[in-house]
C-alpha positions as CSV (number, residue, x, y, z in Angstrom):
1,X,13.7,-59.1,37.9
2,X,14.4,-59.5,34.3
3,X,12.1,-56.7,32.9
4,X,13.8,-56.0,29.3
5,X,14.6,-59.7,28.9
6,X,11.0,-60.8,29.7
7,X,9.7,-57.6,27.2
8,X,12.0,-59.2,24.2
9,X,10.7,-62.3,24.7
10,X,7.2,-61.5,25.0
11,X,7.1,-58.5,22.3
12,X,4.5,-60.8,20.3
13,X,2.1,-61.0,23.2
14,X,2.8,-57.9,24.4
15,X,1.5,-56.3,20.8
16,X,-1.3,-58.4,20.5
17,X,-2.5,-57.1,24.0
18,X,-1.9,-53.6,23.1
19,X,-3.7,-53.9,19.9
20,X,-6.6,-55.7,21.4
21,X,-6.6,-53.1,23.9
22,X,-6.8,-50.2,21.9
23,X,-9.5,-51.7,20.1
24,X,-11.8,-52.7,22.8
25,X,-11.2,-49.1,24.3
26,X,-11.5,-47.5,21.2
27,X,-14.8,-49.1,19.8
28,X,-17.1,-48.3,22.8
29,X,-16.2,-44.9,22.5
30,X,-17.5,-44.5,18.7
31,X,-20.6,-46.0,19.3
32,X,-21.8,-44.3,22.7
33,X,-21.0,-41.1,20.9
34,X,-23.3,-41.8,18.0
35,X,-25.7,-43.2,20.5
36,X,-25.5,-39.6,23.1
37,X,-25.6,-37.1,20.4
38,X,-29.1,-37.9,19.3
39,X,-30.2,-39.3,22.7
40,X,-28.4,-36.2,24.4
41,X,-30.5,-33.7,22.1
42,X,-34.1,-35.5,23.0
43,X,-33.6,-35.3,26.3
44,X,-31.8,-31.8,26.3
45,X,-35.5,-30.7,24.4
46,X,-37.9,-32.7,26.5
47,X,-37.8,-30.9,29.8
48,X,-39.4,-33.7,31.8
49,X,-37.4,-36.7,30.2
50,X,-34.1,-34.7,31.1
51,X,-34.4,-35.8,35.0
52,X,-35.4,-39.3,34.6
53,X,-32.7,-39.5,31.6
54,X,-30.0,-38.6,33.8
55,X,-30.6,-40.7,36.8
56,X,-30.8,-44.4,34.1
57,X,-27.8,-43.0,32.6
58,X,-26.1,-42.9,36.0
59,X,-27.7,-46.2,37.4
60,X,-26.2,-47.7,34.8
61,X,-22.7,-46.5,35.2
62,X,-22.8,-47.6,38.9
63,X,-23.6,-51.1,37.9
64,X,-20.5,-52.9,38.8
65,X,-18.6,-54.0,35.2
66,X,-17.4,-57.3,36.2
67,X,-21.1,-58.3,37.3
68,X,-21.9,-56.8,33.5
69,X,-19.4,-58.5,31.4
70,X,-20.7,-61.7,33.5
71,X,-24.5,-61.4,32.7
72,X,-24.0,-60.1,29.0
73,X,-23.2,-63.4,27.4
74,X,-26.7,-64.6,29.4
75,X,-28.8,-62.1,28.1
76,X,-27.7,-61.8,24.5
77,X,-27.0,-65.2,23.7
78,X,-23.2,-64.6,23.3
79,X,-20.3,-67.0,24.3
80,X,-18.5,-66.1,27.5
81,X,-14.9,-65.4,26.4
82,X,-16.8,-63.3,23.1
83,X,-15.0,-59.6,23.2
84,X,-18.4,-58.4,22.2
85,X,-19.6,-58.6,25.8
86,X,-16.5,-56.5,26.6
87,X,-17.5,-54.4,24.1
88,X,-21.1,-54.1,24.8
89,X,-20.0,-53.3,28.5
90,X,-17.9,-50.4,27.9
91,X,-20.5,-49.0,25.9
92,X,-22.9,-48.8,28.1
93,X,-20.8,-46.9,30.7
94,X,-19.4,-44.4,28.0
95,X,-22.5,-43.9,26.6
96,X,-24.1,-43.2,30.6
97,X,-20.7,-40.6,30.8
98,X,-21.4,-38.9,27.3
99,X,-25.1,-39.3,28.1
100,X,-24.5,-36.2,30.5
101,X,-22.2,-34.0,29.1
102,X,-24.1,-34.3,26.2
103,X,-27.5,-32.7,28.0
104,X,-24.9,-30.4,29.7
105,X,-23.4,-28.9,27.0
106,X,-26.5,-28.6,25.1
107,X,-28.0,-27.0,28.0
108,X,-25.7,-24.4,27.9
109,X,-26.3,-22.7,24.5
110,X,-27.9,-19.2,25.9
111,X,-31.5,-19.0,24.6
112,X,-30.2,-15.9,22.5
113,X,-28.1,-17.8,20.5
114,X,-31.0,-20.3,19.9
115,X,-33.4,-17.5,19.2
116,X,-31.3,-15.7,17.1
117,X,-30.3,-19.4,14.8
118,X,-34.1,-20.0,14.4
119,X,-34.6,-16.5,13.3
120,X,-31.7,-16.6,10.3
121,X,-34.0,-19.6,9.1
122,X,-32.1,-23.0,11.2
123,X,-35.2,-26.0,11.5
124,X,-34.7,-27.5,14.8
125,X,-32.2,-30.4,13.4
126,X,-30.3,-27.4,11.4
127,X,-29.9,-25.5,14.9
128,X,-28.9,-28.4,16.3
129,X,-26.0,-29.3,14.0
130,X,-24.9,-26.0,12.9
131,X,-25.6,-23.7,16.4
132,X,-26.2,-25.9,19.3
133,X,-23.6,-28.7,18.8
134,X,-20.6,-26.6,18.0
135,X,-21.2,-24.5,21.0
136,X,-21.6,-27.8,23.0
137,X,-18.8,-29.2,21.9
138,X,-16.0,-28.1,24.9
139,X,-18.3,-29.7,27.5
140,X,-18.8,-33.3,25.2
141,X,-15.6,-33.0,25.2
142,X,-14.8,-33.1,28.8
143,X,-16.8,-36.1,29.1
144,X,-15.3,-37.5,26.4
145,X,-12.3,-37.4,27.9
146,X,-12.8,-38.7,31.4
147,X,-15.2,-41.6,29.4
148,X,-11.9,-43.0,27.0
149,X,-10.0,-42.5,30.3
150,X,-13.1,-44.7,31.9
151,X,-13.0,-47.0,29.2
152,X,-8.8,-47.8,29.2
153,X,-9.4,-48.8,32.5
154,X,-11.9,-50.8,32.8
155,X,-10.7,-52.9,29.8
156,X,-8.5,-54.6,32.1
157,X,-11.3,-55.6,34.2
158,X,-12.3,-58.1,30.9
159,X,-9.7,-59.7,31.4
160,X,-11.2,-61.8,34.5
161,X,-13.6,-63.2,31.5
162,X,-10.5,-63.8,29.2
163,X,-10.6,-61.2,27.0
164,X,-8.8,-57.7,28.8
165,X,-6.6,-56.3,26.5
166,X,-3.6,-55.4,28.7
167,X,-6.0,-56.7,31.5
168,X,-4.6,-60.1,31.0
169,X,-0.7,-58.9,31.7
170,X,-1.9,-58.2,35.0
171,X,-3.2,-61.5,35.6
172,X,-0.2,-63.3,34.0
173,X,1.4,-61.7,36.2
174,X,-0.5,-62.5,39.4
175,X,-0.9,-66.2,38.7
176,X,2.7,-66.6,37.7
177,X,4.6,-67.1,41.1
178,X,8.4,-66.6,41.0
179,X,9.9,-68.0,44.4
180,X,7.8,-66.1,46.9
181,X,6.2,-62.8,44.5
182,X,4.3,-62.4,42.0
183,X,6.0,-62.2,38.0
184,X,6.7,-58.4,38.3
185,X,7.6,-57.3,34.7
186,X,4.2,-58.5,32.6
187,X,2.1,-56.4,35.5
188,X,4.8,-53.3,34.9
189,X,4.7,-53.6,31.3
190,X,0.7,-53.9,31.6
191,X,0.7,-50.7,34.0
192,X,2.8,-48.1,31.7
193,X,1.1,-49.2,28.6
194,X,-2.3,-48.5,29.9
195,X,-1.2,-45.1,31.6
196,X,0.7,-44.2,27.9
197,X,-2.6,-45.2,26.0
198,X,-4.9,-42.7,28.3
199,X,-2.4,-40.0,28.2
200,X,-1.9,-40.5,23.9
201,X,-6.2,-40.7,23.8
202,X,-6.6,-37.9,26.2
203,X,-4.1,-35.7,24.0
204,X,-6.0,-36.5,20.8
205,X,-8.8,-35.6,22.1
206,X,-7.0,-32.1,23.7
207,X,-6.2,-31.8,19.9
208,X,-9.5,-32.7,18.0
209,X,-10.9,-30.5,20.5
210,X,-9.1,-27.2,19.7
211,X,-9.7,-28.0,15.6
212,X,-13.3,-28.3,16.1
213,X,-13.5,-24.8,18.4
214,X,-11.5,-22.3,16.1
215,X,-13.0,-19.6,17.7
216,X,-11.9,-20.6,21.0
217,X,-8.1,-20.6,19.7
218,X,-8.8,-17.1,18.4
219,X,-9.9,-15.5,21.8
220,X,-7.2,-17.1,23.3
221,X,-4.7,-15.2,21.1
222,X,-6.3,-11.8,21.2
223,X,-7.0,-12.3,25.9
């Protein structure tokens, strides 16, 4: 097994399958944040809608993604091999992850604190932003975390409908037959590069974390 020889010649495909990667990961994420935080606070307020809210956003994470990326292209009118199915997919189950730790972390701001933000003057949007979300913001980011994890993964999966990022060193891998096994280093490189992307995102995020919570980093110091 020729690993470092097959890496130098392949450092062009390997790049463009790491960028395409990151990208397909990465993009999902953005958008089912922008679409939780809002979605998150309705349903947070709305005491009946909270139940019901919960259980679609966890229907739709146990959809299985394969059957999704398939279907997409169907119901939106996209080409089969388009990343935007891919893209699409992932957001749907990041956005059913943030979905809850959204609610969750909302739900946890003590009614004091609420109380005591509407009494310096905070409208309900101003409470949100200012009081509520900060508060919230080590639970999202839990979910965030174990969502971009999510979302690394299940990249690879696209690659069965031709577009998988990393995905699609795997299945160079498995279709390329050397004697009697499978070509080994395409599905090694494919491996380590996924599990270095989630541990790099879930560090970032570690980070961004501790620079949103100050406060957090302050009682640490003093305990």
């Amino acid at each position: 097994m020729d690993l470092f020889g097959w890496i130098q010649r392949n450092q062009a495909l390997i790049v463009e399958r790491f960028v395409e990667h990151l990208q397909l990961a990465f993009w999902p994420i953005v958008f089912a944040l922008v679409l939780a935080l809002p979605i998150g606070w309705i349903v947070a307020r709305v005491g009946w809608v909270t139940g019901p809210g919960l259980a679609v956003s966890g229907l739709l994470y146990s959809i299985p993604s394969l059957a999704v990326f398939m279907l997409l292209p169907g119901l939106i009118g996209t080409g089969f091999l388009d990343p935007i199915n891919v893209v699409i997919a992932l957001t749907i189950y990041a956005f059913s992850l943030l979905l809850r730790s959204v609610v969750d972390g909302l739900s946890s701001v003590s009614e004091e604190t609420k109380i005591a933000a509407t009494a310096l003057g905070y409208t309900a949007f101003g409470r949100f932003l200012r009081v509520e979300l900060p508060n919230a913001v080590p639970v999202i980011m839990t979910g965030l975390r174990v969502a971009t994890v999510a979302n690394i993964s299940l990249v690879s999966v696209g690659a069965f409908v031709g577009t998988g990022g990393l995905g699609e060193l795997f299945t160079l891998g498995l279709t390329s037959i050397v004697g009697r096994s499978f070509l080994l280093p395409p599905i090694i490189v494919g491996l380590v590069l996924s599990v270095a992307l989630a541990l790099f995102a879930d560090v970032v995020i570690v980070s961004l974390q501790r620079w949103l919570t100050p406060w957090v980093r302050a009682r640490e110091a003093t305990s």
